[in-house]
C-alpha positions in Angstrom: 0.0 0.0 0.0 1.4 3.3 -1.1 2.3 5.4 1.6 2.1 9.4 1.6 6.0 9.6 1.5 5.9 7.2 -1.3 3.9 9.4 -3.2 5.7 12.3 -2.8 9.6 11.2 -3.1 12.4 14.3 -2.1 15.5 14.3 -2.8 18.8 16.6 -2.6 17.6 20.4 -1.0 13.7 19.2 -1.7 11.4 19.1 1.6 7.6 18.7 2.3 5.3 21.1 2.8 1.1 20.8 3.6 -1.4 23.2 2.4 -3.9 23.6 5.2 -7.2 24.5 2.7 -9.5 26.6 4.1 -12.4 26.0 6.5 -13.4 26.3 10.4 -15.1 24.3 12.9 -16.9 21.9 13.1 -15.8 20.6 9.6 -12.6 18.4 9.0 -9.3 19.5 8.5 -8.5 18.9 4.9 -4.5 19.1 3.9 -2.5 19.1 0.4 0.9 17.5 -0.1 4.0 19.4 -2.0 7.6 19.7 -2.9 9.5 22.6 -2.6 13.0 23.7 -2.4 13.3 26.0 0.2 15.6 28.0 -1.4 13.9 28.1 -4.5 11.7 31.1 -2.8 8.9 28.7 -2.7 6.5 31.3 0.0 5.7 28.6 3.5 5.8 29.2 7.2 7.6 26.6 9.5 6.0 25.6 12.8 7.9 25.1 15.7 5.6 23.0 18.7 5.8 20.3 21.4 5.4 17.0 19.7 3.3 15.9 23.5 2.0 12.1 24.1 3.1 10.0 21.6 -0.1 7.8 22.4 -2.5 10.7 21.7 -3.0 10.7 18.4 -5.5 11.7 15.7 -5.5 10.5 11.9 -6.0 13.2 9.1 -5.9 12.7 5.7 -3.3 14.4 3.9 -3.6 14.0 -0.8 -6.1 11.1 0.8 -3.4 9.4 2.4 -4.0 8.4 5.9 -1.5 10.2 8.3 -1.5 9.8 12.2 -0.4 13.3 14.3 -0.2 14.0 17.8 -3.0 15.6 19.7 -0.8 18.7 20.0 -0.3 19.2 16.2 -3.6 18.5 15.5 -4.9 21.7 17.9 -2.1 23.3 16.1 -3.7 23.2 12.7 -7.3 23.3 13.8 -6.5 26.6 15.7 -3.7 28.3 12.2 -6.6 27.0 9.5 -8.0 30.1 8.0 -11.6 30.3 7.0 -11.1 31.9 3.6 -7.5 30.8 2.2 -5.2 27.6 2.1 -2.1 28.3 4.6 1.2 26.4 3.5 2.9 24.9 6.7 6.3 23.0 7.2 5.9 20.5 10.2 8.2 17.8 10.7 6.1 15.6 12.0 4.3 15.2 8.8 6.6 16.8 6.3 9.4 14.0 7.0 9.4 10.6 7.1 9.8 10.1 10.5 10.0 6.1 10.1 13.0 6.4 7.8 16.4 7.2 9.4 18.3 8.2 6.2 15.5 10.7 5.1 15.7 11.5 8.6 19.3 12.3 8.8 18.7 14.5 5.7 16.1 16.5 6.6 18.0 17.6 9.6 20.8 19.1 8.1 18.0 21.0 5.6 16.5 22.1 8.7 18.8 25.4 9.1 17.7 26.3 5.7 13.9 25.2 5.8 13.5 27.7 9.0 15.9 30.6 7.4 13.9 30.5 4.4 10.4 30.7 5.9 8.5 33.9 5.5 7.7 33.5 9.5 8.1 30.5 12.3 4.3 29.8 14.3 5.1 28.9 17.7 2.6 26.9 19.2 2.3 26.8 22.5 -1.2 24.6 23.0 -4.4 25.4 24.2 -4.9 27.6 27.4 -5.1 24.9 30.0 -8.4 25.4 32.4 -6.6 23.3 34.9 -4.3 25.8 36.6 -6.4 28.0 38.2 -7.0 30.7 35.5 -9.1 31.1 32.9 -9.0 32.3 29.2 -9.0 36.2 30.1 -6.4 35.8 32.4 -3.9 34.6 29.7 -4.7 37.5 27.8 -3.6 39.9 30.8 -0.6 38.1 30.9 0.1 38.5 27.4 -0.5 42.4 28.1 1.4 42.6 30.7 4.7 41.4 28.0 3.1 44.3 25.7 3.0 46.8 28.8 6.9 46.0 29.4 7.6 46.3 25.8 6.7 49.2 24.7 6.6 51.4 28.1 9.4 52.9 29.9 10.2 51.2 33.2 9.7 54.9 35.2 5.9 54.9 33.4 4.7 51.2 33.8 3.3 51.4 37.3 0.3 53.8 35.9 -0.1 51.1 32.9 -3.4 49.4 33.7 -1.9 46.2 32.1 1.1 46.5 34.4 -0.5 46.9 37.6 -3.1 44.3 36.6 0.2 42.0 36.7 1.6 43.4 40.2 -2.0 43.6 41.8 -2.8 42.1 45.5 -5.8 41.1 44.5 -7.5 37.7 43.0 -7.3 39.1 39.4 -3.6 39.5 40.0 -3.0 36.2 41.5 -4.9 34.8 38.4 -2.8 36.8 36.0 0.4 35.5 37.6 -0.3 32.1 37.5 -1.3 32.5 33.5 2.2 33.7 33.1 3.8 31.0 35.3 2.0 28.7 32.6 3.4 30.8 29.8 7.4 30.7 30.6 10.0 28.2 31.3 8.7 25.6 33.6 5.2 26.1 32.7 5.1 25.7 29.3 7.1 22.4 27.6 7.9 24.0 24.4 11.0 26.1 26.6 12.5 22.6 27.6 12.9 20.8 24.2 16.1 20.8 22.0 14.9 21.4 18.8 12.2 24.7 19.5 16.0 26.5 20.2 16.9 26.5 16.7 13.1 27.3 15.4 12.8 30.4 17.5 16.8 31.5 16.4 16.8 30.9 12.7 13.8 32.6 11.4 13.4 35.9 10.2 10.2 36.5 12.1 8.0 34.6 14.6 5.0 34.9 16.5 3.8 33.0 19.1 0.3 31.3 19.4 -1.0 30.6 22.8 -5.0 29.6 22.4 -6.7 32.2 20.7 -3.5 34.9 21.4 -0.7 36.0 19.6 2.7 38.1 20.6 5.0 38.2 18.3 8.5 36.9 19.6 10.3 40.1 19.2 8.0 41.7 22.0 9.1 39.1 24.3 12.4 40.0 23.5 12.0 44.0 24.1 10.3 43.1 27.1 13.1 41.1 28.6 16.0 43.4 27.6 13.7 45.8 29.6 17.5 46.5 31.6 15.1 47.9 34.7 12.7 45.0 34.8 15.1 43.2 37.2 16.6 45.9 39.6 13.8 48.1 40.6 11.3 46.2 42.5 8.0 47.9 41.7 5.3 49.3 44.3 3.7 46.4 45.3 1.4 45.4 48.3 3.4 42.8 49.8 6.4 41.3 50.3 4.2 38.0 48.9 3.9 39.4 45.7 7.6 41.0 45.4 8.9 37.5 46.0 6.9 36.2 43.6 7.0 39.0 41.0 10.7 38.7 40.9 10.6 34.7 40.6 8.8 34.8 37.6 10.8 37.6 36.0 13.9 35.9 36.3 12.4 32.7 34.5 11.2 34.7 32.1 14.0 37.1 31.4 16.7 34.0 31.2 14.6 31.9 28.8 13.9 35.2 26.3 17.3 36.6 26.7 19.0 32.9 26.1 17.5 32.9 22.4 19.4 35.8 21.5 22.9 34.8 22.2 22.9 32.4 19.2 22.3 35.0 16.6 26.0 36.9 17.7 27.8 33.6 16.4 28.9 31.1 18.9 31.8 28.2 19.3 30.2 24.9 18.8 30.7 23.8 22.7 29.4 27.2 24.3 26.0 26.3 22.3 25.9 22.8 23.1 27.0 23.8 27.1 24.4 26.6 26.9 21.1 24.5 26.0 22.8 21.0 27.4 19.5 20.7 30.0 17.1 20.7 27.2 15.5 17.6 26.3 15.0 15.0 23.9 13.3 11.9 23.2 16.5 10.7 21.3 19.4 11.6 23.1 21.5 11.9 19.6 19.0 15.0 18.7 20.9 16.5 22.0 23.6 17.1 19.3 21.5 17.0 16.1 18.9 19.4 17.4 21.3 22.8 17.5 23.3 21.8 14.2 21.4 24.2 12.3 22.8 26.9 14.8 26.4 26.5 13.1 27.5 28.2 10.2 29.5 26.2 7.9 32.3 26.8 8.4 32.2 26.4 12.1 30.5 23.2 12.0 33.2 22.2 10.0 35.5 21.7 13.1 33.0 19.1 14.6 33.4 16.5 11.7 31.3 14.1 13.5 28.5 16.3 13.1 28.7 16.9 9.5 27.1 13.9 8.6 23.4 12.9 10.3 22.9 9.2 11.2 20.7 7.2 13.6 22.5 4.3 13.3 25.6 5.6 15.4 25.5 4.7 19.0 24.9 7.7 21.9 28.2 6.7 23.6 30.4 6.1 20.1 28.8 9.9 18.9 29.2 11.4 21.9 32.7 10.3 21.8 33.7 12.0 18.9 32.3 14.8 19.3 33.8 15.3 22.7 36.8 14.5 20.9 35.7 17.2 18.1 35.6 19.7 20.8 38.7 19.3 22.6 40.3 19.9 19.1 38.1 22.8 18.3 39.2 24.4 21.6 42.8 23.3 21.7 42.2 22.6 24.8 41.0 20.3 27.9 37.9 22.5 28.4 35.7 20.4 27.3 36.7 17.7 30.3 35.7 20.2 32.8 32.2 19.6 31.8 32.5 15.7 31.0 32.0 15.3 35.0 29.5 17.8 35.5 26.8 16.1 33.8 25.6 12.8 35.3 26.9 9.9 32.9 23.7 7.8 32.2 24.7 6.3 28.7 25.8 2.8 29.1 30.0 2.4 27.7 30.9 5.8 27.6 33.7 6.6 28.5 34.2 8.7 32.2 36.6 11.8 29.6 33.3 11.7 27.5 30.5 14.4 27.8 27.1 12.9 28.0 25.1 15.0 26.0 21.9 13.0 26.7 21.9 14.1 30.5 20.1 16.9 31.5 20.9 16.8 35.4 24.1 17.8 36.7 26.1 15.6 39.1 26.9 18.2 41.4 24.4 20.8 43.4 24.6 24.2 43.9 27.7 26.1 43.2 30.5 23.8 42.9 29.6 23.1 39.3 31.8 24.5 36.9 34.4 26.4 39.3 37.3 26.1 37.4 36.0 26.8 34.5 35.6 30.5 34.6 39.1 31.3 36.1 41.9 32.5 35.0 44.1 29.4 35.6 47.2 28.3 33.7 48.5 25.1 36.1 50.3 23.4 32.5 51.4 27.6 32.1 50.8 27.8 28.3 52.6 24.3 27.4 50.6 23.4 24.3 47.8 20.7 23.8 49.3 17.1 23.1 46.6 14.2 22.9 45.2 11.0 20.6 41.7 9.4 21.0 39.7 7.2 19.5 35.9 7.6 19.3 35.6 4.1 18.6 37.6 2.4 21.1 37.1 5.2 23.8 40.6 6.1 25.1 41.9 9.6 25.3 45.2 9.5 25.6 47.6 12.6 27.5 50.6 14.2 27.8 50.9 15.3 31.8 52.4 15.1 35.3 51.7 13.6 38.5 51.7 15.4 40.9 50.8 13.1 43.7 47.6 10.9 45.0 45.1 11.8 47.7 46.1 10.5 51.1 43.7 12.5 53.2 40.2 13.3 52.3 37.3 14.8 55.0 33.7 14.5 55.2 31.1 16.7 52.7 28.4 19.1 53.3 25.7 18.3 51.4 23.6 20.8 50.0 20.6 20.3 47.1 20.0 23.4 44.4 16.9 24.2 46.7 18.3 24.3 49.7 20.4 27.4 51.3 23.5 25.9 53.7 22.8 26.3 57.4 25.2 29.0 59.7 25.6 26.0 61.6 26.3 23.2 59.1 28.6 25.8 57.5 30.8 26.6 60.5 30.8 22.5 61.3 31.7 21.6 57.8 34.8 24.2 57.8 36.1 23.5 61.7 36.2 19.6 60.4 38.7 20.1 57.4 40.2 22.5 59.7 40.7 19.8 62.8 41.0 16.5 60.6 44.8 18.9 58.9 45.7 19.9 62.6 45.5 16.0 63.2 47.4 15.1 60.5 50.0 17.6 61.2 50.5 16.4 64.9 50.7 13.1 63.9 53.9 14.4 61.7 55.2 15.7 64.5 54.2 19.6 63.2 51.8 22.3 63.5 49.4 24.7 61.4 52.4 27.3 61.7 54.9 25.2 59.3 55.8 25.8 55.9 53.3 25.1 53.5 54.5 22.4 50.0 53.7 25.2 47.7 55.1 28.1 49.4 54.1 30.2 53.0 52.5 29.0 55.8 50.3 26.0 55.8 47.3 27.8 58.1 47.4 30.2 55.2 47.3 27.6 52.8 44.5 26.4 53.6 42.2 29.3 54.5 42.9 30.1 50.8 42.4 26.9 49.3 39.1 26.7 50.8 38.7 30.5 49.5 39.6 30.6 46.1 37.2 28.2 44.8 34.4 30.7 45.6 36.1 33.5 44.6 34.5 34.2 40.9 30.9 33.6 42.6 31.7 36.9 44.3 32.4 40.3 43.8 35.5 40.6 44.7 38.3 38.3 43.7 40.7 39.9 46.1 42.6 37.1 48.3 42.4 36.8 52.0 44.1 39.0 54.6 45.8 38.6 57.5 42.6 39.9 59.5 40.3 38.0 57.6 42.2 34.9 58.2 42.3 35.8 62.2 38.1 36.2 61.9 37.6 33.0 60.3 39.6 31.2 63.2 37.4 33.0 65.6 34.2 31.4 63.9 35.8 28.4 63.5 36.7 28.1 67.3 33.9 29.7 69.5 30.4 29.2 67.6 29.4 32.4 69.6 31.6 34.6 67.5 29.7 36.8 65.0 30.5 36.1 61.4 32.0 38.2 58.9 30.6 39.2 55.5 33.9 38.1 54.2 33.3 34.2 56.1 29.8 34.4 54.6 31.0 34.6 51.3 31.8 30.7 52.1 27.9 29.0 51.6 29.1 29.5 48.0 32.1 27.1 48.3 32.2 24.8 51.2 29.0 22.7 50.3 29.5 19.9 48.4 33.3 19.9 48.1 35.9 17.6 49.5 39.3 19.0 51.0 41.9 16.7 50.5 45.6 16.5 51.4 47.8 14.5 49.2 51.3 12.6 50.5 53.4 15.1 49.5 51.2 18.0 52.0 49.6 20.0 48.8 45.9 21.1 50.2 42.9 21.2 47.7 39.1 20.8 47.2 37.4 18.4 45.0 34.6 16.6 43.7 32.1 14.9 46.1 33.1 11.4 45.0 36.8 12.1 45.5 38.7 8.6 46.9 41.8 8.5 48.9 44.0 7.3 46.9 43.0 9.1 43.8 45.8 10.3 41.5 46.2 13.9 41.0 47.7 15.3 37.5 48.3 18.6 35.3 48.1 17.5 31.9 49.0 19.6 28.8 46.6 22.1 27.5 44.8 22.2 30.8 44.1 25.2 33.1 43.5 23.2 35.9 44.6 19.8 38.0 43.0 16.6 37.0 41.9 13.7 39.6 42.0 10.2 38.1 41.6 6.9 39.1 43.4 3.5 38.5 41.2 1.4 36.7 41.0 -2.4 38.7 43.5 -4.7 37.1 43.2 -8.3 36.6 39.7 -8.0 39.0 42.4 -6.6 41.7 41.5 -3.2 42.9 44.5 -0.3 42.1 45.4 1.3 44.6 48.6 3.4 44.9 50.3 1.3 42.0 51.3 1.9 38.7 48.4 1.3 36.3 48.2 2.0 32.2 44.6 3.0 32.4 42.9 5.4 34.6 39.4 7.1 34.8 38.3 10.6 34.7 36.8 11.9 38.3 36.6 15.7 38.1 39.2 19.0 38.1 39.9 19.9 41.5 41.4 23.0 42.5 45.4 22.3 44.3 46.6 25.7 46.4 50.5 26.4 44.9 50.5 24.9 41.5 47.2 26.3 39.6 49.3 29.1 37.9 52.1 26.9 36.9 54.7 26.8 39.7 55.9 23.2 38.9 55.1 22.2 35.5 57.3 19.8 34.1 59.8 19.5 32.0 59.2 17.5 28.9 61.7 14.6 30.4 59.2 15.2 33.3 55.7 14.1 31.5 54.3 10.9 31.3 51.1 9.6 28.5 47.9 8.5 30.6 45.1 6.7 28.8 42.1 8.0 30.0 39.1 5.4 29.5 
């Protein structure tokens, strides 16, 4: 039986589009099949939408072939159908062959053109739930509220009707509110899916469809460059609603503002870092799904990209590409972030990002803390590695440095939660104590000279505070005084803390000090092991901890091993800037698997 897709081939730059013929409700929605070349100037508009249950379904016939859609496309063209005139759409869902891999492949790489070339991208954002505690009006007010933001200056909006309707005490505020909660991220699923990035980026002009509204996407965007909206709290009735106004304005400002940032031209890894938490049904179209956001020529420096296929295994792809990226940067970047996303594909390797997690496997601020300073622990010695996608080895030029010998306990601290004044102070007197110990069982004291130069006391006051240190204003480095205060705290829990020993919630939590055999202080990941190898490889900023890999169904301990996996960066006080990089006699190759 001759399918739909049979009957209308594409091939090379071709694509499919649907002619929605006029009509309205209650009669059935009647569709026409055609090929176009998108470049050809053929006149279309792309939809961009949430594809929802796969098991809600509804068949329309499309040329008179049967077709199954989602629920959600289905509200999509019932609500875009005109009454008087046939609208030409572009939806993937029925414009590729979503059965066939190759055509699949294809149509993914057309898919930077297809929403270039469209005369305007329909966002659809579903039908206005009556569910949630706000009806159809409400929606509307929160649309107006956007327009109100838009188009007024910040010092005029609180005597714009549609702006105080927003702020209001009363139950048509708290209606309102809640409409826009179900508008922005975390209310509405189209802001958590991979491929609605590159719809909203790429097209000329969109407008988004919510129900029976529309706001064209470039209000949205005036709205949230609104540079006021976020440091002037308006005059509002209570605290209650402050707190709340300022919640949702941050959700919607970061989603908005987020869109923009492709459009300036970005490195392959800072988009695929930027939108890594969005989600996918296929954890390949984690990769696939922003490809249309490189230009050519940058896309051309992630080869394994360049070609689309769903016959590569997640773990071999994301291998490559990892592999593509480290090249790209010409640098170990990219392993910063292979740890701080939970691994969750099966046989990839620990070096490897896994771009099909969306959670991180750290909370709160420890993710990412090397990453944005100015470190240089190899001090400029150039990149030197080999991998194989296939076989899943990265292989490195580096130093040891030494292995773990000493590790203390963690505080643990969720996103949600903010650390306790007393879990704080307990989690830094017990680093604190378990060094003292190991000192006196040396036969020494806090007062001794410290591996990597000074004292050891101030050692490790600034280990513990220079992995907080871009989280906060300053970046200065601790004086003698605030050294002397954070004792203080540390020894009589009566003391009054100092801004400066506040600054700490942002590092302690979810860290492990560690002291190595040789005395070098640091902080770590949360999984740290004693034991654990410590290394500066070339090209890296930072210190690397790795891990013997079991040999011969032994467990490796503090013995020579060929293979080792990746645990995290970690950040060691006296040799982040360079102070003992090796000499090329000095390095050693490590397979990292």
């Amino acid at each position: 039986m001759t399918t739909l897709y049979q009957a209308f081939p594409i091939q090379g730059a071709q694509t499919r589009v649907v002619d929605i013929l006029p009509g309205s409700e209650p009669d059935a929605i009647a569709f026409e099949c055609r090929v176009i070349s998108p470049d050809n100037g053929d006149s279309y508009e792309a939809l961009s939408y949430v594809w929802g249950d796969a098991a809600a379904t509804r068949t329309v016939s499309i040329s008179g072939y049967r077709v199954e859609i989602t629920e959600t496309l289905y509200t999509a063209f019932e609500r875009l159908r005109s009454p008087d005139s046939k609208r030409t759409l572009w939806a993937d869902q029925v414009s590729i062959n979503q059965t066939d891999d190759e055509e699949k492949g294809h149509q993914v790489i057309l898919m930077r053109t297809i929403y270039k070339q469209c005369s305007e991208c329909l966002i659809w954002f579903g039908r206005i739930p009556s569910d949630q505690g706000f009806a159809t009006l409400d929606a509307k007010a929160a649309l107006d509220f956007i327009h109100s933001v838009a188009d007024t200056k910040f010092a005029d909006l609180q005597a714009d009707s549609r702006f105080k309707t927003f702020i209001a005490e009363n139950d048509r505020g708290v209606r309102t509110r809640k409409a826009f909660k179900a508008l922005i991220m975390g209310g509405n699923p189209w802001w958590s899916r991979v491929w609605t990035v590159q719809e909203a980026v790429l097209p000329s002009a969109a407008t988004l469809h919510w129900g029976p509204f529309t706001i064209p996407l470039k209000t949205m965007e005036l709205a949230a460059q609104e540079k006021e909206l976020m440091l002037k709290c308006p005059d509002v009735e209570s605290n209650r609603v402050q707190e709340e106004y300022f919640n949702l304005l941050i959700k919607f400002v970061h989603s908005v503002r987020s869109i923009r940032s492709p459009r300036k031209g970005e490195e392959p890894f800072t988009t695929l870092m930027r939108w890594r938490c969005r989600e996918a049904t296929d954890p390949r179209d984690k990769l696939y799904g922003f490809i249309g956001l490189f230009r050519s020529g940058t896309l051309a420096s992630i080869p394994a990209l360049r070609d689309i296929s769903y016959s590569i295994a997640p773990a071999v792809l994301f291998t490559q590409v990892t592999l593509d990226l480290i090249r790209s940067c010409q640098n170990l970047r990219p392993l910063l972030f292979a740890r701080k996303l939970r691994h969750a594909t099966p046989e990839l390797p620990t070096w490897a990002i896994d771009f099909a997690s969306s959670s991180s496997t750290v909370d709160r601020n420890r993710s990412l803390r090397n990453s944005r300073r100015p470190w240089a622990a190899s001090k400029g010695v150039g990149l030197q590695f080999e991998g194989s996608g296939d076989v899943g080895s990265l292989f490195l030029s580096g130093k040891s440095i030494d292995y773990v010998e000493k590790i203390s306990n963690i505080y643990r601290v969720s996103t949600e939660e903010k650390p306790r004044k007393g879990k704080l102070r307990e989690a830094m007197e017990e680093p604190y104590r378990m060094l003292e110990g190991y000192q006196t069982s040396h036969g020494s004291d806090m007062d001794a000279d410290y591996v990597g130069g000074g004292s050891l006391r101030d050692a490790f006051w600034k280990t513990v505070k220079q992995k907080s240190t871009w989280l906060v204003v300053s970046l200065d480095v601790p004086e003698d005084s605030d050294l002397a205060d954070m004792e203080e705290y540390i020894m009589d829990s009566t003391a009054i803390p100092t801004a400066f020993f506040r600054s700490f919630d942002m590092s302690v939590p979810n860290s492990t000090f560690f002291i190595t055999s040789m005395g070098y202080l640091g902080l770590g990941p949360v999984d740290l092991r004693e034991n654990d190898h410590v290394y500066i490889f070339q090209g890296g900023k930072v210190p690397f901890v790795v891990r013997p890999v079991a040999d011969n169904n032994r467990e490796a301990q503090n013995v020579e091993s060929s293979k080792f996996h990746l645990i995290d960066d970690a950040y060691v006080h006296g040799i982040m800037s360079g102070e003992i990089v090796a000499k090329k006699e000095d390095l050693t190759v490590v397979e990292l698997v």
